[in-house]
N, C-alpha and C positions, 0 to 999 in steps of 0.2 A: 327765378320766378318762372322758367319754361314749364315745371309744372300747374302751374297755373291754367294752362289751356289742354287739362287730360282733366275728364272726370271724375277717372278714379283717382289719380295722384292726389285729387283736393279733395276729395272721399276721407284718404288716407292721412292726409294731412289734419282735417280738421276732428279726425277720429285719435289723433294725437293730441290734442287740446281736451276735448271731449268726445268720449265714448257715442254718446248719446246725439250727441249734434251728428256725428257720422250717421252714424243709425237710421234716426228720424229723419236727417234728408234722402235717403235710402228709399225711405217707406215716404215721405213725401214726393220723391221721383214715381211712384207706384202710384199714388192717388192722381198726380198729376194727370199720369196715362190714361186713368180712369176719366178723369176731367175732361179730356181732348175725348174720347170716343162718347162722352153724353154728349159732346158740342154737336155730332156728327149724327147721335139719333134721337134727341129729345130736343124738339123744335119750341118749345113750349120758352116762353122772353118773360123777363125782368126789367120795366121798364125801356122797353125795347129793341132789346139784346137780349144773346140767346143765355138761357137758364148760367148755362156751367160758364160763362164766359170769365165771369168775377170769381168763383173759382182757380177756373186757370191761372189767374195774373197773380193770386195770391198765391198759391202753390210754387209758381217761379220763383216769385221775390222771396218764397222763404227757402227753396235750397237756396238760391244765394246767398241768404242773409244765416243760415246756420249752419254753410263750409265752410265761411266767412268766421262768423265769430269761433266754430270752434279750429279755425288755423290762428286768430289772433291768437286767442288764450295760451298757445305754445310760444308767442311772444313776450309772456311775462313770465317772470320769477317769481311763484307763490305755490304752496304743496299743491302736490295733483288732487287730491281729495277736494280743495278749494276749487278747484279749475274745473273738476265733475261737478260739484254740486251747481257752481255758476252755470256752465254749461247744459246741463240737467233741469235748472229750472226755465233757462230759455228754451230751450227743446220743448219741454212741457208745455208753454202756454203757448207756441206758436202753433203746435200740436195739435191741440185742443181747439183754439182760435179756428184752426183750416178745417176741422172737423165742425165747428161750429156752423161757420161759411157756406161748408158742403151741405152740411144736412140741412139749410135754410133753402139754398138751392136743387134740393129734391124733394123740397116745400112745395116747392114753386114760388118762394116768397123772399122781401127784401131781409139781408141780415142786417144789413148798418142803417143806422137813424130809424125800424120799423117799432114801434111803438103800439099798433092797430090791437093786437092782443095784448094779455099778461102774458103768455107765453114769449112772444116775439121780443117784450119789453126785457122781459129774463135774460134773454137770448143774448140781445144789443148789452145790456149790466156786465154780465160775466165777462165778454169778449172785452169790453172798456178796462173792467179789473184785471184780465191777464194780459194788457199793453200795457197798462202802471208799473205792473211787477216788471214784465218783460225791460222796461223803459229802467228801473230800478236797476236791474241787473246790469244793462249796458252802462249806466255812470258808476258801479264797481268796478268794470273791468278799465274805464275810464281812468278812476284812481289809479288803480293798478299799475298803467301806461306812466302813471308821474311818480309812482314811487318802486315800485320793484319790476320796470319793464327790463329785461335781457339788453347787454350791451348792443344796441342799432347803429348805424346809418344814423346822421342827423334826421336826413330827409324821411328815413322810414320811421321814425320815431314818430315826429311832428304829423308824419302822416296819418300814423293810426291814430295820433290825442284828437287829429281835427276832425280827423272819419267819424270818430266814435262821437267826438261833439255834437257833430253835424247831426249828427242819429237821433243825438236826446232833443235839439230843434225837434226835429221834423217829428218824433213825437208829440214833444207840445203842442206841435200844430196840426197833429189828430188830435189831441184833447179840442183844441176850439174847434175846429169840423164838428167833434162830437155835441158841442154846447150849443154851437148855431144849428144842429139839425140837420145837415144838406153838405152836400160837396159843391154845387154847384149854387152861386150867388149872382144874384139877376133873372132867375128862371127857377123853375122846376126842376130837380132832379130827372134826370134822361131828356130823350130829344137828337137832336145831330150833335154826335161826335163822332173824335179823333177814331180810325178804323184799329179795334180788338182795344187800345188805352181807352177811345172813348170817352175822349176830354173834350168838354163842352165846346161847340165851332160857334156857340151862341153868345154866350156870358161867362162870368170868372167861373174858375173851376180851381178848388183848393187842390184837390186831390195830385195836381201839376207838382208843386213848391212840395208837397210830403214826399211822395216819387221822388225828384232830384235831392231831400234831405238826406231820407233811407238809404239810398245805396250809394252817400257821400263814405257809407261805412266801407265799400269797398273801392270804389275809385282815389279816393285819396290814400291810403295805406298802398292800394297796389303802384299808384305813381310816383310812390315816395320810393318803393323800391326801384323803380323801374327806374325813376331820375339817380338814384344814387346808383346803379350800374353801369349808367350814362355818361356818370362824372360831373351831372347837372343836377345836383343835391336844391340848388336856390330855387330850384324851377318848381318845388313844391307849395311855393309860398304863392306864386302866379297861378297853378291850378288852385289853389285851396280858395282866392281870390274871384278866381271864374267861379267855382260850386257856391262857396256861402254868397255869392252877387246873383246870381241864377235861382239861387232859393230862398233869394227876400225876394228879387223883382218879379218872380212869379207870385210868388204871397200876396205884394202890391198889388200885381195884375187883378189879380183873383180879387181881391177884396174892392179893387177899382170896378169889378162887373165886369171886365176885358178878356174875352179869351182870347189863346195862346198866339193864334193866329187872324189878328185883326188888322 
């Protein structure tokens, strides 16, 4: 796993699962750039914070989350054709999504829960429909992991089924983000938050429990290796215990009206 902390090595890795996930986290490193220099000259806020801020955070979480899945997909045993096109469609809508994002935020306007237009409404639909699919794809590769995963490690096995689990959670619960309207419950949308997260120091704040679901896809997969290197294979069942407890009891918080830090 010392690859793991080289860029390119996980570049090249997840360019081994899919072509395409390599790729576009490539060109998502590029936009990202771009994202960080509007921060610096377009002062212009979104509920306020600056324009590209939400941007930014999306743009991270998805190289993470598309070196990530396309190193999984080298974890299973299924034709590479299969493993492109999975690959290829999560690339696609995450793609699309942060282009969505971006071009909301050179609006000057909100892209999640904005309704005010037909436009805006279009906007917030599509992005909904390409995290269903997205969300879709992640419980194939899921399957995958229980029936043609590559002989693992107990611990790195159980890792990626509960990473990946973790994952289809915490989308569910942007669907309900998306039905209640708001990220934040008890208050309005913006206000004082957490500094650049920007999680509500007010009231609950959903967006806490999706954050610790999301990137259960890569913490628990990579501790599963990490413990089975270790010789501490059991110790994945104790982290997986701390993530899925951390991302109900923020859930609770959040749906209590509680922020993170009360």
């Amino acid at each position: 796993m010392t690859w793991l902390w080289s860029p390119l090595d996980w570049y090249r890795k997840a360019s081994e699962g899919s072509a395409l996930c390599g790729w576009v986290g490539l060109l998502t490193l590029g936009m990202l750039a771009l994202a960080l220099v509007g921060m610096l000259v377009d002062q212009r806020q979104i509920l306020g914070i600056n324009a590209w801020s939400k941007p930014a955070k999306f743009l991270i979480s998805s190289v993470l989350y598309l070196w990530t899945f396309g190193w999984l997909l080298t974890l299973v045993e299924v034709p590479q054709p299969s493993k492109e096109w999975a690959g290829g469609v999560a690339a696609a809508m995450i793609f699309f999504e942060n282009v969505a994002i971006s071009g909301q935020a050179l609006r000057g306007v909100r892209s999640h829960y904005n309704t005010t237009t037909a436009f805006n409404g279009m906007v917030f639909s599509v992005m909904g429909l390409m995290i269903v699919i997205n969300t879709l794809v992640i419980c194939l590769v899921l399957w995958w992991f229980f029936t043609n995963a590559r002989p693992l490690p107990a611990a790195a096995l159980w890792g990626c089924r509960l990473g990946l689990f973790l994952a289809v959670l915490a989308s569910l619960e942007g669907g309900y983000m998306a039905q209640y309207g708001s990220h934040a419950v008890g208050v309005r949308d913006g206000g004082p938050g957490l500094p650049f997260l920007n999680w509500s120091k007010e009231a609950g704040d959903l967006r806490i429990s999706h954050f610790i679901g999301l990137h259960g896809m890569q913490v628990l997969p990579w501790a599963g290796f990490l413990l089975s290197e270790l010789g501490a294979g059991a110790g994945i069942w104790v982290v997986a215990l701390f993530h899925y407890g951390a991302f109900l009891l923020t859930f609770l918080q959040a749906v209590a009206r509680k922020p993170l830090l009360f």
